[in-house]
N, C-alpha and C positions, 0 to 999 in steps of 0.2 A: 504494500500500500504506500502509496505517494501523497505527501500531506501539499499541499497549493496554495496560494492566498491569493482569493479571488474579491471581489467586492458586490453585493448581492444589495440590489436598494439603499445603495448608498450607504452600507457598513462593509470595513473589511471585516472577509470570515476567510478561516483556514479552515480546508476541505480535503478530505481524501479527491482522488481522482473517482469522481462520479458520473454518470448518467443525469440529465435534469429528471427524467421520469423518477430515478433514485433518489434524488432531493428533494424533488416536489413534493413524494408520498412518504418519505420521513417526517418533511415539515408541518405534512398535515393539510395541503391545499388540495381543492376540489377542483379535476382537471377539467369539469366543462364552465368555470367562471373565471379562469386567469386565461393569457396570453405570455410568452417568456420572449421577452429581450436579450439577447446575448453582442454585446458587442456593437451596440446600435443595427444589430438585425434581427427582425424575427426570426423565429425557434419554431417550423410547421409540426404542430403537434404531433404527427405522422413519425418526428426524427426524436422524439422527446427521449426515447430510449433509446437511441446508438448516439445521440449528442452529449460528448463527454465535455466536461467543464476544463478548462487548463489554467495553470498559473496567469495572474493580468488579467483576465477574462471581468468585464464589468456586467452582471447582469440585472436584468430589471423583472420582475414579475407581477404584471398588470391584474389586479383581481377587480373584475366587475360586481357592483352591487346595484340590484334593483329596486325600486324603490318608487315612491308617489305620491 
């Protein structure tokens, strides 16, 4: 295991070499109300599990709430 320090919403985190699908379902996020940023590009949900995170990497993770 490879530890990394990446910056997730604007905090640095050190992370093993992960998967966003393996981070996102650790962290507890509901994958049909976010969107992931990596890098100022989206992240097609389709790639969520072969897209691995790497050291530098800035990501953002959009969660939509609805509301009225």
């Amino acid at each position: 295991m490879v530890i990394v320090m990446i910056k997730i919403n604007g905090a640095d985190v050190e992370i093993e070499d992960i998967s966003v699908m393996d981070y996102l379902t650790r962290e507890g996020y509901r994958m049909d109300r976010i969107v992931v940023e990596c890098n100022e590009e989206i992240v097609p949900k389709s790639q969520y599990e072969s897209f691995i995170l790497h050291a530098g990497d800035v990501v953002e993770v959009v969660s939509f709430v609805g509301g009225g």
